[in-house]
Each structure stands twice: as C-alpha cells, then as structure tokens.
N, C-alpha and C positions, 0 to 999 in steps of 0.2 A: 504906819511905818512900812517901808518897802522891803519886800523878803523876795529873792532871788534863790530857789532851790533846785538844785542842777542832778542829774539821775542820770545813768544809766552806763556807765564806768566800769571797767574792768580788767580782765585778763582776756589776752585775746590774740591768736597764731598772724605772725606776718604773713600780709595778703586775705585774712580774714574783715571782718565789717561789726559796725556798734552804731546804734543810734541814741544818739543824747539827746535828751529832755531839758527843760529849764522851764518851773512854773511859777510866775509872776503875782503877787500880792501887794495891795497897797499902792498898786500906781493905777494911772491910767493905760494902760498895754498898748492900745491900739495906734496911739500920736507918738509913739518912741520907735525910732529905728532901733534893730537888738543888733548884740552883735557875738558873737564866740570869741573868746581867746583862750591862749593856755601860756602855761607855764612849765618850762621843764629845768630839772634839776641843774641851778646854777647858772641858770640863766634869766634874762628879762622876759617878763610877760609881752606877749606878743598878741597881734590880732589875727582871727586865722579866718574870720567869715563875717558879713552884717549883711540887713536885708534890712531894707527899707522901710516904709510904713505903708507903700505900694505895693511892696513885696518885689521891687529890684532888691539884687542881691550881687553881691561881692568877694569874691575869693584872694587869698595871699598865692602866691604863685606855688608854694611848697604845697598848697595839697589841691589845686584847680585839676578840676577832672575827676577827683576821688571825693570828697568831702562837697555834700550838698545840705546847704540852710533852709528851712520852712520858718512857717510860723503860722498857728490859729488863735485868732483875735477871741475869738468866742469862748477858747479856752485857756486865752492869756497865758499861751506855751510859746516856745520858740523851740525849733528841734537841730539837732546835728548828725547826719546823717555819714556816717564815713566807712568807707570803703575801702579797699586793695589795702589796710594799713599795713606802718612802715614800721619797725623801732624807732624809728624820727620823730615818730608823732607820740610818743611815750611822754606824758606830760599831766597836771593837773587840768583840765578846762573847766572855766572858767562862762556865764553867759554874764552881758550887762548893757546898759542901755550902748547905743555909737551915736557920737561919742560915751563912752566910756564915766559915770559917777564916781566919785571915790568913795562914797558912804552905802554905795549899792553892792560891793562883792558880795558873794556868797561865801560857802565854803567850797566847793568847784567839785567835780567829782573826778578818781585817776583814771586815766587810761596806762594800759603797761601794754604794750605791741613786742611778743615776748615769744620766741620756741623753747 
C-alpha cells in the first residue's frame, strides 16, 4: 500500500523559509515523477512544483524564484524548499506522484505565512 507522509509545516513570519519533506512507502519512488501541490482555504488544489525522474523540475509561476523541489531516490523523500514566503502561500501541501493519483493523498502538512 502507498503511504505518502509530508512533514515539515508550520507557523512561520512573511518573508521567512520552511522546508517540506514527503516520505514515500510502498511504491517504487525512483520511476515517478513527484510533484507538490497545496490547497488553501476555499479553494482548488493546485500544483505548485514537480520534478522529474531525471530530476528536471517545474515551478507554477506564483512561487518561481522562491520555492525549490529536490528529491533523494535513496531515501524515497521528495523535498520542498520555500523561501521569501508570502501569506499567499498559507495553504495545506500536499506531495503526490505528477500526474497526480487519487488513492495516493496524504494527509498534506499546514503552512500559515502569518505576522
């Protein structure tokens, strides 16, 4: 069974930095593109970042420049990296394969971008 568990969430000052975690069980890690999204209150889940299985990677326009994807194979993690945040970015995320499973959510971890 695939377990997708996302870490590293929190409270955290506009223009401050957090790096999210996502560690993978029950798949094969290495042959999946991963990808970030979030979700923020009342709105649609959105994609905010994927990274290949090469390790190209892809940003949403809204956080290019601040928000950087990794990923180690070895440790079947995928990471989220974000910087300068915004209260924009105040939202649930969310890691899953890209495309996107429906049976693979997690339960995503918060972010609050909050003074």
């Amino acid at each position: 069974q695939v377990q997708l568990v996302e870490s590293g969430g929190g409270l955290v000052q506009p223009g401050g930095s957090l790096r999210l975690s996502c560690a993978a069980s029950g798949m094969i890690f290495s042959i999946y593109a991963m990808g970030w999204y979030r979700q923020a209150p009342g709105k649609q889940r959105e994609l905010v970042a994927y990274i290949s299985r090469g390790g190209s990677t892809n940003y949403a326009d809204s956080v290019k420049g601040r928000f950087t994807i990794s990923r180690d194979n070895a440790k079947d993690t995928v990471y989220l990296q974000m910087n300068s945040l915004k209260p924009e970015d105040t939202a649930v995320y969310y890691c899953n394969t890209f495309p996107s499973l429906d049976t693979y959510w997690g339960q995503g971890t918060q972010v609050t971008v909050s003074s």
